[in-house]
N, C-alpha and C positions, 0 to 999 in steps of 0.2 A: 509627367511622372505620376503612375498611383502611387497612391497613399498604402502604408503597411498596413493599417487596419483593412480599409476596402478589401487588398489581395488575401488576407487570409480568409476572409468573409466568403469571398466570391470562390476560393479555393478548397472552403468546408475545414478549415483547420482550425478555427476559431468561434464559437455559438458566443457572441458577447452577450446577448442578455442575460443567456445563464452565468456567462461573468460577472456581469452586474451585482445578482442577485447574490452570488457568495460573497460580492464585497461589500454586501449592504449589512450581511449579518453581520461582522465585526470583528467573526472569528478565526483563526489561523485555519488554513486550509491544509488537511492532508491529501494528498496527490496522489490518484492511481492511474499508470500507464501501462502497457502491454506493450511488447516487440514481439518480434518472432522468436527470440530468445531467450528473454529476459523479464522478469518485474520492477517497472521502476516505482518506488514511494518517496514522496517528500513531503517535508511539513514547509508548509511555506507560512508567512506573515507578510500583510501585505499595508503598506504606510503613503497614503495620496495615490494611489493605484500602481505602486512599483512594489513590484514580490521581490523578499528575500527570501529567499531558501536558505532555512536553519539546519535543517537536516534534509540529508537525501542519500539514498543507497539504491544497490537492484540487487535481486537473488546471487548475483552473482558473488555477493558478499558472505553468501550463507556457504562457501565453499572451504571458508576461516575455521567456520564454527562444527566443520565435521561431515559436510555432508558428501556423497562419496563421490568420489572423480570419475569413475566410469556413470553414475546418472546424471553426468553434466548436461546431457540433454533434455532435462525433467526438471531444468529450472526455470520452467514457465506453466508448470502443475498446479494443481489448486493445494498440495501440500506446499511447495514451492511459496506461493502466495501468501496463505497462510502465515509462513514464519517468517516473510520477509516483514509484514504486517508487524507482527510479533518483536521481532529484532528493531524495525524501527520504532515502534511503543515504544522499547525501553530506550533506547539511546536520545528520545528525545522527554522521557521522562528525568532522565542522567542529568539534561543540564537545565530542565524545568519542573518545580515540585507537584503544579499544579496544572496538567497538558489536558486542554479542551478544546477542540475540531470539531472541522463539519468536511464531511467526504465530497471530493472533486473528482468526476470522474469522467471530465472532458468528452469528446465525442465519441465512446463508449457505450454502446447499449447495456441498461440496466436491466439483468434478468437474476431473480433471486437463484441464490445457492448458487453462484458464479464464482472464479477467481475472484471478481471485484469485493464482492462477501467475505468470502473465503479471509483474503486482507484485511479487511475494516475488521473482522472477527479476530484475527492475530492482533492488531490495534486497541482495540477493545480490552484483552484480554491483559494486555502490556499494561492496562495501567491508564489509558487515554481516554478521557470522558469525550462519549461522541452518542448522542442523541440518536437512536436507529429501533427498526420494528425488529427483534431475534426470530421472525419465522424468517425473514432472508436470510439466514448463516446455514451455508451449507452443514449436514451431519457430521461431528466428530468422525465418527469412522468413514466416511466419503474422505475426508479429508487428509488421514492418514493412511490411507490406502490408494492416494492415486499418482497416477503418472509411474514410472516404471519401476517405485520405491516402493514395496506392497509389505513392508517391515516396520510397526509401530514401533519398534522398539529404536531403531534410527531414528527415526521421528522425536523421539521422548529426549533420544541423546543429546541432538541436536538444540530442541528445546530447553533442556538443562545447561548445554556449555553458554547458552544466551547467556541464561540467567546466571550462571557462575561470573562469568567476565563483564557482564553488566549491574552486576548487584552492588 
């Protein structure tokens, strides 16, 4: 029988050195995934190499907070991104005063001014100390202008009932 590790290795679903190395920094790992649908984020902490995920949500959570049922298909937009970033900042500031990360972005190509930004930039913004260069953050306005919601003003809505029900 292989071994779990070997088949993810061999299978490309798994880069362990770059695992290594986020578990050598020390710090709670925020999680950025991508679906065909969906943004996942988690804040994970990780104790003798077993991750617990403290928090974890996907855009599909920002559907609570307002955003509208017919652009349920534009919850994998870099506004999307953005405020899931955003919403999980606070909820994992909610039950820690002092939240500091290092971005995990798994087998993900790293290209600035991406969703993956776009996220870490709603994180950021939340409240979550995370060490990063600001020329990667995609433009405010790219970001509320994209994917099929081109109304800052939803955008702002949304970003407000966050912070109403998370403050």
């Amino acid at each position: 029988m292989i071994k779990v590790k070997k088949l993810r290795r061999r299978k490309g679903k798994t880069d362990y050195r770059r695992r290594v190395e986020l578990l050598k920094s020390g710090k709670p790992r925020i999680v950025f995934r991508k679906t065909n649908k969906y943004i996942i984020g988690q804040f994970v902490m990780s104790k003798e190499a077993k991750d617990i995920v403290t928090e974890g949500l996907t855009s599909k959570n920002l559907l609570k907070y307002g955003w509208p049922k017919e652009n349920i298909g534009s919850l994998k937009s870099l506004g999307a991104a953005y405020l899931t970033g955003y919403l999980l900042g606070k909820r994992v500031l909610d039950k820690e005063e002092k939240a500091e990360g290092i971005l995990d972005i798994g087998l993900n190509t790293s290209v600035k001014k991406s969703k993956i930004y776009a996220f870490l930039k709603g994180v950021k913004e939340a409240g979550v100390k995370i060490e990063c260069d600001e020329k990667l953050f995609p433009d405010e306005k790219r970001i509320m202008e994209s994917g099929k919601m081109k109304k800052a003003d939803i955008f702002k809505k949304i970003k407000g009932e966050i912070d109403k029900k998370l403050a």
